[in-house]
C-alpha positions in Angstrom: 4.0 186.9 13.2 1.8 190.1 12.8 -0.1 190.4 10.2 -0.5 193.5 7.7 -4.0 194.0 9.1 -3.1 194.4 12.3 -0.3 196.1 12.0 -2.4 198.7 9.1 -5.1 199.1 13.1 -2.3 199.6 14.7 -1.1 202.5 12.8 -4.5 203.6 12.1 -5.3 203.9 16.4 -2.0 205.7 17.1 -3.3 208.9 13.9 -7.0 208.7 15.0 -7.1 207.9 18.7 -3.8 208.2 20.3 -2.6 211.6 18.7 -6.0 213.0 19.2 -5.5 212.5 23.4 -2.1 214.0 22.8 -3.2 216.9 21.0 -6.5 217.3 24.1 -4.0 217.1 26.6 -1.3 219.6 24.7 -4.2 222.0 24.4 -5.6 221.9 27.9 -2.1 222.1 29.2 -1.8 225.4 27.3 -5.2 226.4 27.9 -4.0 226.8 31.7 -0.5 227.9 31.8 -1.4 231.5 32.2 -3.7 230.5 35.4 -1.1 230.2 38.4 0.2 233.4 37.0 -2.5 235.6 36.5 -2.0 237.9 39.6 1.6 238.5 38.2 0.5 239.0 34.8 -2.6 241.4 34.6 -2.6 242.7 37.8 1.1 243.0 39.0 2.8 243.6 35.2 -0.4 245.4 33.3 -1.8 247.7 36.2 -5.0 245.2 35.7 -7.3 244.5 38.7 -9.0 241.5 39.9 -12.6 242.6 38.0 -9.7 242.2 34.8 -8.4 239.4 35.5 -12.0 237.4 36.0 -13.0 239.0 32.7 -9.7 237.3 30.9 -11.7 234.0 31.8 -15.4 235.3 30.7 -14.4 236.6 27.4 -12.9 233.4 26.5 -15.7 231.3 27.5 -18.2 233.7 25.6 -15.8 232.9 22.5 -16.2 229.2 23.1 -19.9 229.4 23.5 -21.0 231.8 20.5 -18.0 229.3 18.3 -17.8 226.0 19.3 -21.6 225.3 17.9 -20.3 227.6 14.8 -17.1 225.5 13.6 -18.9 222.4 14.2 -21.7 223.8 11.3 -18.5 224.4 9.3 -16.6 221.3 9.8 -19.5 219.3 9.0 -20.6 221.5 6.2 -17.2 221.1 4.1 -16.4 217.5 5.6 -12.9 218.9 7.0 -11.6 218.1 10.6 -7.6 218.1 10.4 -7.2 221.7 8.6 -9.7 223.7 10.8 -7.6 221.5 13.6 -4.1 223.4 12.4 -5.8 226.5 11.9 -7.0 226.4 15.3 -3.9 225.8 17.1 -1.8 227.9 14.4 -4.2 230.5 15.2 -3.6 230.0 19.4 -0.3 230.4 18.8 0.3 233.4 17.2 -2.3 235.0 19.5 -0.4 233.8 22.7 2.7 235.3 21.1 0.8 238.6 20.4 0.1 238.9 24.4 4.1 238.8 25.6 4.0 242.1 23.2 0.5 243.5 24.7 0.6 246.6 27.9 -3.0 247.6 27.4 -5.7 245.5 29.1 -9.1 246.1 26.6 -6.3 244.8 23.7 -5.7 241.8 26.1 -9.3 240.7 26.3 -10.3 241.8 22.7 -7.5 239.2 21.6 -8.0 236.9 24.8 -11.9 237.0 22.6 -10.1 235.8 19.5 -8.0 233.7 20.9 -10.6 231.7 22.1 -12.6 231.2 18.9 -9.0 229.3 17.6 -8.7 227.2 20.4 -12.1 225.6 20.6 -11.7 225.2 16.7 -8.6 223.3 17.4 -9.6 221.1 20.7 -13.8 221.1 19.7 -13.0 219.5 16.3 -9.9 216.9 17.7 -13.0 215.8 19.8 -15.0 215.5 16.8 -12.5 213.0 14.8 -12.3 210.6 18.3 -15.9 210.6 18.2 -15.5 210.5 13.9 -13.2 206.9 13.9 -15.1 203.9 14.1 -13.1 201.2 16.4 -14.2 198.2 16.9 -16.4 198.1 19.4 -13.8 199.7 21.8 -15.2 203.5 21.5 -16.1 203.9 25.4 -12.8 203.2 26.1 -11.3 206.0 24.1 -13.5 208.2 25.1 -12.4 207.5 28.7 -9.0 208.6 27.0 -10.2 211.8 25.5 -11.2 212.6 29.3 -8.3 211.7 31.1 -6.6 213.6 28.5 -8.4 216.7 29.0 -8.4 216.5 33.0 -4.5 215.4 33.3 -4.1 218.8 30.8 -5.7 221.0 33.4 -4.0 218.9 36.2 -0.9 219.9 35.0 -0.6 223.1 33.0 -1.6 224.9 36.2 1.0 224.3 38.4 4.0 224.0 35.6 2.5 227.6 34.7 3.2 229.2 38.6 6.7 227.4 38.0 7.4 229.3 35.3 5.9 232.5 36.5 7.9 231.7 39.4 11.9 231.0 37.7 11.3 233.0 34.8 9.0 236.1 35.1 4.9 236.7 34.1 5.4 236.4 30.7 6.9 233.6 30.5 4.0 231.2 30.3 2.6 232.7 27.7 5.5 232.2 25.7 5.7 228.8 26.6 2.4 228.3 25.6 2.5 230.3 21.9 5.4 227.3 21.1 3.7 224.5 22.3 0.1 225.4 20.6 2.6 225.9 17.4 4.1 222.1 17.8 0.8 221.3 18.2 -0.8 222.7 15.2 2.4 220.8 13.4 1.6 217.5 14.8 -2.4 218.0 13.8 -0.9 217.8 10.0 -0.3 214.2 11.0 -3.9 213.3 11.7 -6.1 210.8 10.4 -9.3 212.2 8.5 -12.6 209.8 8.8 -13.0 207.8 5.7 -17.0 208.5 6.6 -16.8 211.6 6.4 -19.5 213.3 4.0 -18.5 216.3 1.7 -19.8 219.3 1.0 -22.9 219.6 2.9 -26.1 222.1 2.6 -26.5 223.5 5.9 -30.2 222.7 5.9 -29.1 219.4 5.6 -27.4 219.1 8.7 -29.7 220.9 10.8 -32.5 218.2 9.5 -30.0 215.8 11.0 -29.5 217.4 14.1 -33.5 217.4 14.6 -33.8 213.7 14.0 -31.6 213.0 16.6 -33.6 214.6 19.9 -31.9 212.4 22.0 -28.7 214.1 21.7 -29.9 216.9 24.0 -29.6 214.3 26.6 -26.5 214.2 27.2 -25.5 217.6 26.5 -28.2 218.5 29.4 -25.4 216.1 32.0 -22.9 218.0 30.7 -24.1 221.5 31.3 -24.7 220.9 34.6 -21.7 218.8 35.5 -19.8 222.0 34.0 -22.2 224.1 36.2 -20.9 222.0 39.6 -17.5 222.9 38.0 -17.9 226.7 37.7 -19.9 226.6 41.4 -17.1 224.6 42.6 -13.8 227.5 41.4 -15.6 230.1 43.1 -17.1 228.4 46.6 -14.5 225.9 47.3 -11.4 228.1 48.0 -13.5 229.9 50.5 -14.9 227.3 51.5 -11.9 225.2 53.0 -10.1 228.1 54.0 -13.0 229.0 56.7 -12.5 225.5 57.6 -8.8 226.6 58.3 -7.0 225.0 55.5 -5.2 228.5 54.9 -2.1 227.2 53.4 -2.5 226.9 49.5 -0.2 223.5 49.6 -2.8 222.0 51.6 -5.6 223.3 49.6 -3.5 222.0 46.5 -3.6 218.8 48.1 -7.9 218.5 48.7 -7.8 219.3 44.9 -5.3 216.9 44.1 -7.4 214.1 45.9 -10.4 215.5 43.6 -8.4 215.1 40.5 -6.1 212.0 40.6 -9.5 209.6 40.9 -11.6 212.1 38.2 -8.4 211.6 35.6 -7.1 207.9 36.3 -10.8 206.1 36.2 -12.0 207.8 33.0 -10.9 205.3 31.2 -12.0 202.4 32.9 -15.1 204.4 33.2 -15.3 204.1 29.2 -14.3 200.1 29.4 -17.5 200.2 32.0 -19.3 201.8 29.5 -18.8 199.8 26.7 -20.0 196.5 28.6 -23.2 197.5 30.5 -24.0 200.4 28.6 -23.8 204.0 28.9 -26.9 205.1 30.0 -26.7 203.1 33.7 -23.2 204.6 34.6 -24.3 208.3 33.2 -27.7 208.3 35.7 -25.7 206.4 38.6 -22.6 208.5 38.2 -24.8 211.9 38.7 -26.9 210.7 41.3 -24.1 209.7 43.6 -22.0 213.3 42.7 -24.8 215.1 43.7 -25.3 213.5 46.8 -21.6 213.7 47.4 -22.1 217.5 46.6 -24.9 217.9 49.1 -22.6 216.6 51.9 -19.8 218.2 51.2 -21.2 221.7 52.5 -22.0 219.9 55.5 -17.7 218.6 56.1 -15.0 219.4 58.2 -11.6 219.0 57.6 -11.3 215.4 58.7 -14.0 214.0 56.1 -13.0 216.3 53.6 -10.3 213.7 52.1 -13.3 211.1 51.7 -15.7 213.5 50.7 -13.0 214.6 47.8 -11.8 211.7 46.9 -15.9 210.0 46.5 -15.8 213.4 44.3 -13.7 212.3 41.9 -14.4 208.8 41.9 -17.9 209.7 40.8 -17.1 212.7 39.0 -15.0 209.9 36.7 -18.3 207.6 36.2 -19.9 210.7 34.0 -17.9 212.1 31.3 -17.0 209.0 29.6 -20.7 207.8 29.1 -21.7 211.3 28.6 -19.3 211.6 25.1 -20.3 208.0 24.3 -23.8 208.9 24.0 -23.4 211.7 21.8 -21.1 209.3 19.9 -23.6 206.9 19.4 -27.1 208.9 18.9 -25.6 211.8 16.9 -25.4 211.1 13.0 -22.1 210.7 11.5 -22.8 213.2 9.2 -22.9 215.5 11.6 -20.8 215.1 14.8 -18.5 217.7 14.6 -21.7 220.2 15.1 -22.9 217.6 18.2 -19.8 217.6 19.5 -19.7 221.6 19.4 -23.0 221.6 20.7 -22.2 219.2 23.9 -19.1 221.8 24.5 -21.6 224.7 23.8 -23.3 223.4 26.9 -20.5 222.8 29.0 -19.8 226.6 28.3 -22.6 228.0 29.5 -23.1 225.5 32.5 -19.4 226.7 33.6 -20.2 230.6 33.0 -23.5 230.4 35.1 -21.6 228.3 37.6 -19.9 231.1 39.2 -22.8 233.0 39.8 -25.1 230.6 40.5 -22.7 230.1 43.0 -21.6 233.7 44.5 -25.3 234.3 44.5 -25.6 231.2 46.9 -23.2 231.2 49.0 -24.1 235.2 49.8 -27.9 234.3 50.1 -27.4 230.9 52.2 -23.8 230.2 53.2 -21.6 227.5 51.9 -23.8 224.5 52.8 -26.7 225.8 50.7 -24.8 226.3 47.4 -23.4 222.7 47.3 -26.7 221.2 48.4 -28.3 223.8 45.2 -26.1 222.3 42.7 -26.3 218.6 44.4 -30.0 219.0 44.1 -29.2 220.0 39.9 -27.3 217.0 39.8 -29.9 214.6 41.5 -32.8 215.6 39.2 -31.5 215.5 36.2 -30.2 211.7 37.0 -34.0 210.6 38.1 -35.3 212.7 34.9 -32.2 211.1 32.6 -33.4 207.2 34.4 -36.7 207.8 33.4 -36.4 208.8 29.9 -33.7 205.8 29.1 -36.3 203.2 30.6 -38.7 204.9 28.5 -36.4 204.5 25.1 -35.6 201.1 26.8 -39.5 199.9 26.7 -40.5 201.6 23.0 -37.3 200.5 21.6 -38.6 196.4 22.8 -41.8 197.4 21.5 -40.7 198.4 18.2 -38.5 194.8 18.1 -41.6 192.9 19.3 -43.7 194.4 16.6 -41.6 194.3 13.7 -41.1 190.6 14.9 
């Protein structure tokens, strides 16, 4: 028989764990319906060109970055997640159904720019309540569940996006997207709010708490430049395998696929890793072997590509887990919707300098150099990350020693 107490978690997990993933991965899906189809869309239906189409990606990154740090401040400030949630994705949908209407390209990006301040209010602050939910003990885990979410949302949304560009015209993702973002801001009235949550307040109040909490910049520093690899890695890999004569996109679809399965299926267990050694050890080992794995990939051919990928994504999986985990445990409870926009702020910007970091290397040195550069990113900041948790390791045994 099952008791009321269990069966009360049970309940409790599927509103503030479970619909959370569902609402990442809805979001994400969304987020890249319109890539697949882009050519056909801005360029092919609008008159746009390719500068256009690049710029329908910047402007909504520059939303995220000057508003993911901004709705955190206001979620924490009023103690609200689930309406600023609805809003968001309401918001996202409307928008998306604004742009099957739109033939002018500067009202494309000046809404692409709003658009993208309601969807990192609806996905920033869903990461927010998983971080918000206290669970037993088990919260590495479900952050390895907030990142598979994410990654199997990209995975996917892509290609079903080209599918529908494909049977059904340029538009049609867009459309597809407006009614999904608005089932999703109807399912996010379903959410569970944090009983912890604090009401109502003073901004000075939560900055104080950001400041006493330093070691929150820690991980948002891995997850800047892990976003960085990420923004490197969309401009230099498609030229890079195709001068190694992987011309056909199905076979370039494939290298990426053996990137991606590994990165989405071990997040999780990455989290269950987490949550028994600690997240520090997987975080510095994680980096240290993606950037090595980065420095040789400039250095592959075709054949030890598919190891070289696949090593990618295996590693790739050790990092994001741990990462949220930490921000989870040394932000303040009172305050994690602002770290958790903070750690996306950085993701932001390390993905927009990632593309020029990268042009800008691979015109100066080749191929080889760039992924060696942002290996090299990734290497340093694991031996600098080791040595700051050995020394929070030896003062935090001090402090125990002492007080004992």
């Amino acid at each position: 028989m099952i008791s009321s107490d269990n069966t009360t978690e049970t309940q409790g997990m599927g509103r503030s764990v479970v619909l959370p993933a569902l609402l990442l991965f809805g979001a994400m899906f969304n987020l890249t319906l319109v890539v697949a189809g882009l050519k056909e869309f801005i360029i092919e239906d609008l008159g746009g060109t390719i500068a256009d189409a690049t710029l329908f990606f910047s402007v909504e990154t520059l939303a995220y970055i000057l508003f993911a740090p901004l709705w955190g401040l206001l979620s924490d400030r009023f103690g609200l997640r689930k309406p600023l949630v609805a809003i968001g994705f309401a918001g996202s949908a409307l928008i998306y159904l604004i742009y099957g209407k739109l033939h002018s390209i500067p009202l494309l990006l000046a809404f692409r720019f709003v658009q993208g301040a309601f969807s990192v209010l609806g996905w920033s602050t869903v990461m927010a309540m998983m971080l918000d939910h206290p669970v037993y003990g088990r919260k590495g885990r479900f952050m390895g569940l907030m990142g598979a979410s994410l990654i199997f949302g990209v995975a996917i949304g892509a290609p079903m996006g080209g599918y529908l560009t494909r049977w059904f015209g340029a538009r049609a993702p867009l459309l597809a997207a407006a009614i999904s973002f608005g089932l999703l801001g109807c399912l996010s009235l379903f959410l569970r709010e944090s009983p912890t949550l604090t009401r109502q307040l003073r901004v000075r109040e939560i900055l104080a708490a950001l400041r006493s909490k330093p070691r929150v910049f820690l991980p948002f520093s891995f997850h800047f430049v892990d976003r960085l690899a990420v923004g490197l890695f969309v401009v230099v890999f498609p030229l890079y395998i195709d001068s190694l004569g992987a011309t056909d996109p199905a076979q370039r679809g494939r290298y990426l696929a053996l990137f991606l399965l590994p990165f989405a299926f071990l997040q999780y267990f990455s989290g269950r890793l987490a949550e028994r050694i600690g997240a520090g050890g997987p975080l510095v080992i994680g980096s240290l072997l993606y950037g090595l794995a980065l420095c040789g990939l400039g250095f592959s051919d075709l054949s030890s590509l598919t190891v070289m990928m696949v090593a990618l994504g295996v590693f790739a999986a050790l990092m994001f887990p741990p990462a949220i985990l930490l921000v989870s445990q040394w932000s303040d409870p009172k305050t994690r919707a602002s770290a958790m926009g903070g750690f996306n702020l950085a993701g932001s910007m390390g993905f927009a300098l990632g593309p020029i970091l990268g042009g800008w290397a691979y015109t100066t040195r080749g191929f080889a150099f760039a992924f060696v550069l942002c290996g090299v990113f990734e290497i340093a900041l694991a031996i600098v990350g080791a040595v700051m948790l050995i020394r929070w390791a030896n003062q935090a045994r001090a402090t125990r020693s002492t007080s004992s």
